[in-house]
KOLLO-752625 format. One line per 10 residues: number of its first residue (from 0); for each residue z negated, y, x of C-alpha. Coordinates in steps of 0.02 Angstrom, whole numbers, padded with zeros to 5 digits, always signed. Each point is the difference from the previous one (the first is absolute). Example, Ala and Ser with C-alpha at 12.3 -4.5 7.8 and 13.67 -1.06 7.14 Angstrom:
2
0	-00390:-00225:+00615 ~ +00033:+00172:+00069 .
END
This chain:
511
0	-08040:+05090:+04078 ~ +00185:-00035:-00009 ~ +00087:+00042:-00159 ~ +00077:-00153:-00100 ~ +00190:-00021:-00033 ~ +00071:-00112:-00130 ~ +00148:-00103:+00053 ~ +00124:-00011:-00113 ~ -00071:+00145:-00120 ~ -00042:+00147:+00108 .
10	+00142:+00116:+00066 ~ +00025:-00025:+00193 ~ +00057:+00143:+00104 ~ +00027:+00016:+00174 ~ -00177:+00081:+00027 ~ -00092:-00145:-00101 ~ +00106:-00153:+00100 ~ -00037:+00091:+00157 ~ -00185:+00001:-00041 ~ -00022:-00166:-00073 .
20	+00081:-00080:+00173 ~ -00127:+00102:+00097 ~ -00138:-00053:-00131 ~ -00041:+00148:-00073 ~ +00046:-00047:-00174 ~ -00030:-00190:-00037 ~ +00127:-00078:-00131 ~ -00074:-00133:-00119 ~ +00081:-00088:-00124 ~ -00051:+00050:-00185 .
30	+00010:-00106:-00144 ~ +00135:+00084:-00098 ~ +00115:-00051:+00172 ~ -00087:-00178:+00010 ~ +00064:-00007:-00189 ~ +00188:+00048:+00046 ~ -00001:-00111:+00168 ~ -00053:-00156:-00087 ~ +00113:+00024:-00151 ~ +00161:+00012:+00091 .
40	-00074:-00163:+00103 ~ -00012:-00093:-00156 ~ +00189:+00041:-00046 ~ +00064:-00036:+00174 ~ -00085:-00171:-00032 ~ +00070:-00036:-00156 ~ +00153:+00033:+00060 ~ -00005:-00147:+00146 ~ -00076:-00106:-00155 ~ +00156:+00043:-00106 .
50	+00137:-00045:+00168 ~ +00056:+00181:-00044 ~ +00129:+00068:+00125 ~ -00097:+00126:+00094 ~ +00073:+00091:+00162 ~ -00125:-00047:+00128 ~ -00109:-00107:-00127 ~ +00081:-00146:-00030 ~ +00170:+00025:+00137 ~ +00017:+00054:+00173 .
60	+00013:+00176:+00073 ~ +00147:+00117:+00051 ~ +00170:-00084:+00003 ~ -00114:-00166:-00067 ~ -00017:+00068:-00157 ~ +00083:-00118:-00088 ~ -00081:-00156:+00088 ~ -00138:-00068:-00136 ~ -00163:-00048:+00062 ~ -00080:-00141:-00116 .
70	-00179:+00052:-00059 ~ -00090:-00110:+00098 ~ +00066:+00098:+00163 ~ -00041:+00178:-00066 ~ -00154:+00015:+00113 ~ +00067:-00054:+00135 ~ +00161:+00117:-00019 ~ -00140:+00143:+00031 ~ -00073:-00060:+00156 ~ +00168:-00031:+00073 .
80	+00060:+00175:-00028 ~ -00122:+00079:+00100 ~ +00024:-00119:+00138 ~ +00195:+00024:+00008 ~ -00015:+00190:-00026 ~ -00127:+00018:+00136 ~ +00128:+00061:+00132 ~ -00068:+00165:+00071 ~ +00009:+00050:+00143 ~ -00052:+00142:+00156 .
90	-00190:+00085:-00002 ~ -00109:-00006:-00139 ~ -00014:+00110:-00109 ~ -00142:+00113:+00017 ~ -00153:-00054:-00111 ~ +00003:+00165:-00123 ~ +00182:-00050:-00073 ~ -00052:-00180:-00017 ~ -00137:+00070:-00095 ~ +00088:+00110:-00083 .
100	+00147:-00144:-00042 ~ -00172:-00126:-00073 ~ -00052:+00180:-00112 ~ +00182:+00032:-00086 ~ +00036:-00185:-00030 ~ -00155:-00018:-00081 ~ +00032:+00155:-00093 ~ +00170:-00069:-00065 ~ -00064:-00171:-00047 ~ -00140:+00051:-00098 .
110	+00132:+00109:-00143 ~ +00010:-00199:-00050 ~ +00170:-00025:-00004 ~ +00013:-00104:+00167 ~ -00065:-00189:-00078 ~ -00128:+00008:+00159 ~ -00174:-00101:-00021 ~ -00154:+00124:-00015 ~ -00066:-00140:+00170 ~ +00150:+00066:+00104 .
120	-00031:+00181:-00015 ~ -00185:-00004:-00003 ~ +00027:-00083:+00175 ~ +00119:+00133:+00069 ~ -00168:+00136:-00047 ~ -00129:-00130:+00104 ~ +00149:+00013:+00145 ~ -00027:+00198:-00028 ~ -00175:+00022:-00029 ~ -00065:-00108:+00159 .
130	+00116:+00043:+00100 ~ +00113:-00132:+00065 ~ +00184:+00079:-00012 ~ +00153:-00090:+00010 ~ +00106:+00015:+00167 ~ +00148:+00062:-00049 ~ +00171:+00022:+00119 ~ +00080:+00138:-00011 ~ +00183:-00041:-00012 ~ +00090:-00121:-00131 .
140	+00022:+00096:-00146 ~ +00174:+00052:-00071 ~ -00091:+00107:-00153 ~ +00093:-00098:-00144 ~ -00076:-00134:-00082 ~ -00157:+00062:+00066 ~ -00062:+00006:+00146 ~ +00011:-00181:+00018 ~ -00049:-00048:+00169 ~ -00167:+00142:+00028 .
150	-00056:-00060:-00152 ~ +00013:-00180:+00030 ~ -00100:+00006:+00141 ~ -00123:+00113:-00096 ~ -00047:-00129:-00103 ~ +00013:-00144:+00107 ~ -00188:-00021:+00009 ~ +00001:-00018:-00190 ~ +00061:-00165:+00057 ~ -00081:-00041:+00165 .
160	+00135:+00048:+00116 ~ +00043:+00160:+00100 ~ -00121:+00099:+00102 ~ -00143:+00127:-00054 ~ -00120:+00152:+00092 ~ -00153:-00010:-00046 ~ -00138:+00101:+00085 ~ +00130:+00062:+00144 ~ +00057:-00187:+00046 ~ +00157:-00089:-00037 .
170	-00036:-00180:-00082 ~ +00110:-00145:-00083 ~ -00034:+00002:-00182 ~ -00098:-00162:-00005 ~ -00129:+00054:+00137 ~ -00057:+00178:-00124 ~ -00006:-00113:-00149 ~ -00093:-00138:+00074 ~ -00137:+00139:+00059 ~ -00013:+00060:-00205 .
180	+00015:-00182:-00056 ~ +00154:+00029:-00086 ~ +00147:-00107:-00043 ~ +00189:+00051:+00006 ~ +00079:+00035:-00186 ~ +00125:-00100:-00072 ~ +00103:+00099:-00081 ~ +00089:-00001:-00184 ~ +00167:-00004:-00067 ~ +00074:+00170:+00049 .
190	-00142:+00082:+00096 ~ +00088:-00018:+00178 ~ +00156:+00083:-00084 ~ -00121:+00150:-00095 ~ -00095:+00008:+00190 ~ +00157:+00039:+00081 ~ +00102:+00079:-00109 ~ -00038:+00191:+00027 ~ +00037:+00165:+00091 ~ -00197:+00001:+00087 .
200	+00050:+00010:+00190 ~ +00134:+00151:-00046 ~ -00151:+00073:-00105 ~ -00126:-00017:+00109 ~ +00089:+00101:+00147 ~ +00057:+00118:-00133 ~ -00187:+00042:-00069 ~ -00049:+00009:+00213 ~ +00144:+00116:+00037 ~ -00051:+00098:-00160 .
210	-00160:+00050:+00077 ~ +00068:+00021:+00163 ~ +00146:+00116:-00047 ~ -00115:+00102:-00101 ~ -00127:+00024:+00149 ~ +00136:+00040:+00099 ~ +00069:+00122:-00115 ~ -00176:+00087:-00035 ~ -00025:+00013:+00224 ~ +00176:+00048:+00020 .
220	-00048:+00160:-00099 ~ -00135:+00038:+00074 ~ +00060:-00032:+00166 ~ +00161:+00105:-00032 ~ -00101:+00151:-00037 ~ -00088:-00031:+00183 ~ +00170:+00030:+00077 ~ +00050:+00130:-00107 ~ -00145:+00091:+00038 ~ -00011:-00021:+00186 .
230	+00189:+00045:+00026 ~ -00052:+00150:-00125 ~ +00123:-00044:-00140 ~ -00028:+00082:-00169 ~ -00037:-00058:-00150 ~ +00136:+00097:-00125 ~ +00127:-00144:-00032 ~ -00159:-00093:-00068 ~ -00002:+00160:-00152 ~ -00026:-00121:-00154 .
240	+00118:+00144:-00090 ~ +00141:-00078:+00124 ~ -00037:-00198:-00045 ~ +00002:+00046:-00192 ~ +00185:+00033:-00006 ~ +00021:-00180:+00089 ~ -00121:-00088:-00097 ~ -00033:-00173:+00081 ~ -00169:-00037:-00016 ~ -00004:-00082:+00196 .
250	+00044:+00168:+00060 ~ -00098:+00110:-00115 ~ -00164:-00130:+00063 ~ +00035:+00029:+00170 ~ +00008:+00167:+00001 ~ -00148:+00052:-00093 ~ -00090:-00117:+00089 ~ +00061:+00108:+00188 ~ -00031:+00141:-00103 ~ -00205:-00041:-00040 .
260	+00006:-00066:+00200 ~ +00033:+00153:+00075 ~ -00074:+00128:-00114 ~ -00139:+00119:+00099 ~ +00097:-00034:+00188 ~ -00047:+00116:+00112 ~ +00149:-00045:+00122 ~ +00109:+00018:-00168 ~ -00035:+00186:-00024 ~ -00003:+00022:+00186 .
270	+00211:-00005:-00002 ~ +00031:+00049:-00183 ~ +00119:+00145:+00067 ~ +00064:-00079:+00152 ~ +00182:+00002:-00060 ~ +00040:-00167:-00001 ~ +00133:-00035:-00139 ~ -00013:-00173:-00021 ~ -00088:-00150:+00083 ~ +00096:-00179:+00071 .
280	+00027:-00113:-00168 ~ -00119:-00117:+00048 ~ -00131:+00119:-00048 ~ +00083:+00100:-00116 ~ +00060:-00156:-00099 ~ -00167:-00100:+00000 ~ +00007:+00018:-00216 ~ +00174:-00079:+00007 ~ -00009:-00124:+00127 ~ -00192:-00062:-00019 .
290	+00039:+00046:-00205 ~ +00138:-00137:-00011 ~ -00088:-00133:+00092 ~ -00137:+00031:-00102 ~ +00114:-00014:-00150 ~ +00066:-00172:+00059 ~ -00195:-00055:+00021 ~ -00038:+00049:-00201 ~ +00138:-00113:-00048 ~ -00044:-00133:+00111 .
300	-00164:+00006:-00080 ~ +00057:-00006:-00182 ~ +00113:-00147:+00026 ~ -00155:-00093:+00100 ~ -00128:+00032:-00128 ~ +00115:-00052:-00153 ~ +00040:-00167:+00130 ~ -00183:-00021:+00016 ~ -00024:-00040:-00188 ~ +00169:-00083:-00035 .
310	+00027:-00194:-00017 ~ +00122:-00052:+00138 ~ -00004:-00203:-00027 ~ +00144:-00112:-00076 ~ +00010:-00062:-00114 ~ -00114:+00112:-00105 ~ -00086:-00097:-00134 ~ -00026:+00095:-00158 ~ -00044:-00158:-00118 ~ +00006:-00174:-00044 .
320	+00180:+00020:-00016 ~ +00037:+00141:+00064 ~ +00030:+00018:+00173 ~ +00139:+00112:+00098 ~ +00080:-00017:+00176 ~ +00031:+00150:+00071 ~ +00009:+00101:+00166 ~ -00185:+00081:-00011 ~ -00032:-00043:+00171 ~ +00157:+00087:+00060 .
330	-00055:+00129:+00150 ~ +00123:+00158:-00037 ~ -00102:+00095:-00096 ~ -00109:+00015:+00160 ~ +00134:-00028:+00136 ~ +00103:+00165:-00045 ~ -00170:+00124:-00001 ~ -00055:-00072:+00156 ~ +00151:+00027:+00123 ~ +00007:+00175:-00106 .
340	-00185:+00013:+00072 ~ +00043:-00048:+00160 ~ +00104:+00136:+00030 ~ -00152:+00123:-00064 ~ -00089:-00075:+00093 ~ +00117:+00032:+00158 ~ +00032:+00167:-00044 ~ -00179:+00077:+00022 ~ +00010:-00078:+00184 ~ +00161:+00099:+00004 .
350	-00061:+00166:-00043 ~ -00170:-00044:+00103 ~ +00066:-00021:+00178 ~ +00114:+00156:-00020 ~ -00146:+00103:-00016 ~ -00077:-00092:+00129 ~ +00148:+00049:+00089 ~ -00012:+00184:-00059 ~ -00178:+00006:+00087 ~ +00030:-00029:+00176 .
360	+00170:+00126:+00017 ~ -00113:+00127:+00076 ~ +00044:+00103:-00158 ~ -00080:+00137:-00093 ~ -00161:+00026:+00132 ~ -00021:-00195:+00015 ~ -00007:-00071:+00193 ~ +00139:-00103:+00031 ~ -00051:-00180:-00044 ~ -00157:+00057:-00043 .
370	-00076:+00005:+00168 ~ -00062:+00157:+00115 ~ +00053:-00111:+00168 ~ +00142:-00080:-00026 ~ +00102:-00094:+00131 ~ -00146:-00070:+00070 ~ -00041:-00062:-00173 ~ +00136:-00060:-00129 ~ -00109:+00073:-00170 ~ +00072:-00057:-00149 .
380	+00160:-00028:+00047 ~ -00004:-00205:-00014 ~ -00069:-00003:-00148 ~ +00133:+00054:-00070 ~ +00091:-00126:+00087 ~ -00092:-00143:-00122 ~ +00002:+00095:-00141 ~ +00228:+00017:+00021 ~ -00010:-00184:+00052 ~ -00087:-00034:-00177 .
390	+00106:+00097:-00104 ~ +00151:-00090:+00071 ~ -00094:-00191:-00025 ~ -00025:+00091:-00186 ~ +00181:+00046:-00018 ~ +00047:-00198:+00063 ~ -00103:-00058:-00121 ~ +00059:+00092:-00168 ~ +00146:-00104:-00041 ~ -00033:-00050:-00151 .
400	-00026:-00184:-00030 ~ +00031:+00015:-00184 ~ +00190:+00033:+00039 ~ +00011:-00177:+00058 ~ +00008:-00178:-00088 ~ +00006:-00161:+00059 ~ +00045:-00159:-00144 ~ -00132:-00135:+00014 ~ -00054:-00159:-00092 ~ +00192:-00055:+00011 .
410	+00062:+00174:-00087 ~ -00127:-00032:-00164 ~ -00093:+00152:+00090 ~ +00168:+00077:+00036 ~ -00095:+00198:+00007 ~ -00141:+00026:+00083 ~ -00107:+00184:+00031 ~ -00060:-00021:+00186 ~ -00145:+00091:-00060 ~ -00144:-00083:+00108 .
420	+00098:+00067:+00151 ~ +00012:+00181:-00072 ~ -00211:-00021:-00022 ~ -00026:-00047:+00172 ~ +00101:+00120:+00094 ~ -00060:+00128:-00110 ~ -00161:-00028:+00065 ~ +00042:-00011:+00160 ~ +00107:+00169:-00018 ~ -00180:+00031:-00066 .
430	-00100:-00055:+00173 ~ +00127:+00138:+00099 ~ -00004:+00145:-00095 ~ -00176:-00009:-00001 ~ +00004:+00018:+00192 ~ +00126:+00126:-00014 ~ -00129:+00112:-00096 ~ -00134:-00059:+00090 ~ +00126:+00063:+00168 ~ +00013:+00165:-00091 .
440	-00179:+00052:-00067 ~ -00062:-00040:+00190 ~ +00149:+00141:+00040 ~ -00052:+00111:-00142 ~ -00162:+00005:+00052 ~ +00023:+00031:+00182 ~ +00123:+00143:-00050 ~ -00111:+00058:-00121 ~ -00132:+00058:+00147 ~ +00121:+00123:+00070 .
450	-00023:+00109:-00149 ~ -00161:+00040:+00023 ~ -00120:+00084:-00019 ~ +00079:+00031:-00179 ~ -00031:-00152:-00123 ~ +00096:-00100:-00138 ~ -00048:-00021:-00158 ~ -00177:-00082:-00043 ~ +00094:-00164:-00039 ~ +00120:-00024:+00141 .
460	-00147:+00063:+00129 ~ -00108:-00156:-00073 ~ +00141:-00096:+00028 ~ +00002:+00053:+00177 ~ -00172:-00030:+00019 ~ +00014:-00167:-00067 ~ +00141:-00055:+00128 ~ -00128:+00057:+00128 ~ -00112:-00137:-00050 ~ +00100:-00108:+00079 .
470	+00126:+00083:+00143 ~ -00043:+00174:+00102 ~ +00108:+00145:+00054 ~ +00113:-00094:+00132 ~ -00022:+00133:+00169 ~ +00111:-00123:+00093 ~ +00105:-00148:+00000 ~ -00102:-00171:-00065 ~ +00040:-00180:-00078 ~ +00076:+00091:-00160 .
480	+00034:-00163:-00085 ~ -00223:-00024:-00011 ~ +00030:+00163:-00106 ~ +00143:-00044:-00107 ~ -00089:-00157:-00038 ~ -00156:+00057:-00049 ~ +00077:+00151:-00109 ~ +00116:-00141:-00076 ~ -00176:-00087:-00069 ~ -00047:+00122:-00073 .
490	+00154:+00030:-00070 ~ +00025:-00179:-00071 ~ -00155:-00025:-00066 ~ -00003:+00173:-00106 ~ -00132:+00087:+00070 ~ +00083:+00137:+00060 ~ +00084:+00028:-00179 ~ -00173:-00055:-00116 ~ -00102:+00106:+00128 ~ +00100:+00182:+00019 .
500	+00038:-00039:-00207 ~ -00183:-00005:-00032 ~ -00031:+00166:+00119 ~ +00131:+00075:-00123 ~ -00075:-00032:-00163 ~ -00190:+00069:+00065 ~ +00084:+00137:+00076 ~ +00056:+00040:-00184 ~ +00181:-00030:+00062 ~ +00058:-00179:-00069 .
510	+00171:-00050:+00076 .
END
């Protein structure tokens, strides 16, 4: 049975948003949040009763602030906003972050201070709990005053309009609720504004790319030691003595965890005096390098789970009287972290295709490009070619799009973050570097072979094994990219990392 999560009272991390989306955890509604969401209704309605002066109540929006709206148009003020701020653009998004997006927002409008009807978000849990997401494009969003335009068309069908998947096929609105017998909401004064107002497309990439980084970051550690192992590297710079006196806590994680993944190597004690002095610094500096990104992923993950229970509408309605316009829904708190990540993020594909580099030199005992017969056969040689074609798309794609503003809404929005750009191309940074590993641990492994009969350690042989699975010894030249795709599965969907991680801890050896 799924465990239960209370919107609006429960503490939402990036673990718990990731599993209510994929339905592990179901989210209700309990009555201390029904409570808070009706109350700040009530004062949101006295308010149009009373012809108070309400930003986005009782005037228009942006510049129009200062444009009354008589009472009798309130509702109808609502519905028009999400019709003039549906103006995305490109693909859809895919279905996870438009779950994710319906999770957050219903996280933040249940704290009660929104002036939402208990109707409105009890119908965003039906869209969640049978299945019929929003279509959401991907493009629109400036990361300011929300992320207007995603999350217009997320709650389009609230209304009627827009498009929704349900059961794998794209339908108009009208056609899914017609099939439940359901009729379009009609919305109350400042609901459209609450709806929209928000940072839940920037926070939705940010809690994917979370998760994403982090795998990344667990298999480029693992895969690392693979290299350094079959180009007989040693393990000394990882002396936790050495990280002590340079106390980041990335670096110090990293290289305990190479430390546990190579203990017991048979080809590590095979070379211990070969006089090497020092190994290439992409395997000498995996604590530093993979350390820093892994630094850059922590703080990307505090600021997104203290985002994930924060209240990012304007105005904010505290009480009766009582109600502040701020910049809540401004996107720079998320922006700056994410282009920071980005760059992690880019970094570990770095590091990863110089040691795929390193493995097909023909040095230290290795066969040029990791192939007996070669001139007949390429080996591994254009692999590599994908994985330095990667790394450069990476590199294109780190400019950070927090650096940049653009005024909008006449100069009223005169700063905007950008920070719905820095979430996508994170992830698609993301969707490279985890072929760039997958490029590697298919070299690794290959390399790996040459060493033997002598072993690795318990762990990194499972890991081995597990590649194996999928992808054999390559004797000669084949279609590598039916390799690199099948490695880069099981690379994205964290089976390599949950699988070798669970090896570790029965082997009495947790990582």
């Amino acid at each position: 049975m799924a465990r239960v999560f209370h919107y609006g009272n429960d503490h939402l991390d990036v673990l718990s948003a990731i599993n209510l989306a994929s339905g592990q955890v179901h989210g209700v509604l309990n009555e201390e949040a029904r409570q808070k969401i009706t109350q700040s209704q009530a004062y949101v309605e006295k308010m149009v009763a009373q012809n108070a002066t309400v930003y986005g109540v009782t005037t228009g929006f942006g510049i129009l602030a200062n444009t009354k709206i008589s009472k009798e148009d309130a509702a109808l003020l609502q519905y028009k906003i999400l019709q003039s701020h549906s103006v995305g653009v490109g693909a859809a998004v895919p279905e996870a972050i438009a779950r994710l997006m319906l999770i957050t927002k219903v996280h933040a409008l249940a704290q009660g201070f929104s002036g939402v009807q208990l109707t409105t978000i009890e119908r965003m849990l039906w869209h969640l709990e049978q299945g019929v997401i929003p279509v959401v494009p991907e493009k629109g969003s400036v990361g300011a005053s929300g992320d207007l335009a995603p999350l217009a068309h997320l709650f389009l069908p609230l209304i009627g309009l827009g498009q929704v998947v349900y059961k794998e096929q794209r339908y108009r609105t009208h056609e899914v609720l017609k099939k439940f017998d359901l009729l379009p909401f009609v919305l109350g004064p400042k609901e459209g504004l609450a709806l929209i107002n928000g940072t839940q497309f920037i926070l939705a990439y940010a809690v994917r790319a979370v998760q994403r980084l982090q795998n990344c970051l667990d298999a480029a550690d693992i895969i690392g030691a693979m290299s350094l192992e079959a180009l007989t590297g040693t393990k000394a710079p990882f002396d936790e003595r050495l990280h002590q006196l340079r106390p980041y806590v990335g670096t110090q994680q990293v290289a305990k965890r190479l430390c546990t993944l190579l203990h017991g190597s048979e080809i590590m004690q095979s070379h211990i005096d070969c006089g090497r002095v020092q190994d290439p610094y992409s395997l000498r500096c995996m604590p530093q390098v993979h350390g820093a990104s892994r630094n850059a992923c922590l703080h990307l993950k505090e600021l997104t789970e203290i985002e994930l229970n924060a209240v990012t509408d304007n105005p904010v309605i505290f009480g009766e009287q009582d109600v502040i316009s701020g910049g809540n829904f401004h996107g720079q708190p998320l922006a700056l972290p994410l282009d920071y990540a980005c760059f992690a993020a880019a970094e570990i594909g770095n590091i990863s295709d110089r040691r795929c580099y390193l493995l097909l030199e023909g040095k230290w005992g290795l066969p040029m490009l990791l192939m007996r017969n070669v001139g007949l056969n390429s080996g591994f040689m254009i692999p590599q070619y994908t994985t330095a074609a990667l790394v450069t798309e990476n590199k294109t794609l780190c400019f950070p799009a927090s650096a940049d503003s653009i005024p909008t809404s006449l100069g009223q929005e005169d700063h905007v973050s950008m920070g719905s750009i820095s979430g996508r191309k994170l992830n698609t940074i993301l969707d490279n570097l985890e072929y760039i590993l997958a490029i590697e641990l298919l070299t690794a492994c290959q390399a790996i072979e040459f060493r033997r009969p002598l072993k690795s350690s318990a762990i990194l042989e499972y890991a081995h094994d597990f590649v194996r699975r999928f992808v054999s010894f390559a004797e000669e030249d084949r279609i590598f990219a039916d390799d690199i795709n099948l490695i880069r599965n099981i690379l994205s969907d964290q089976s390599f990392v949950s699988n070798v991680q669970q090896f570790a801890v029965a082997n009495g050896t947790p990582l």
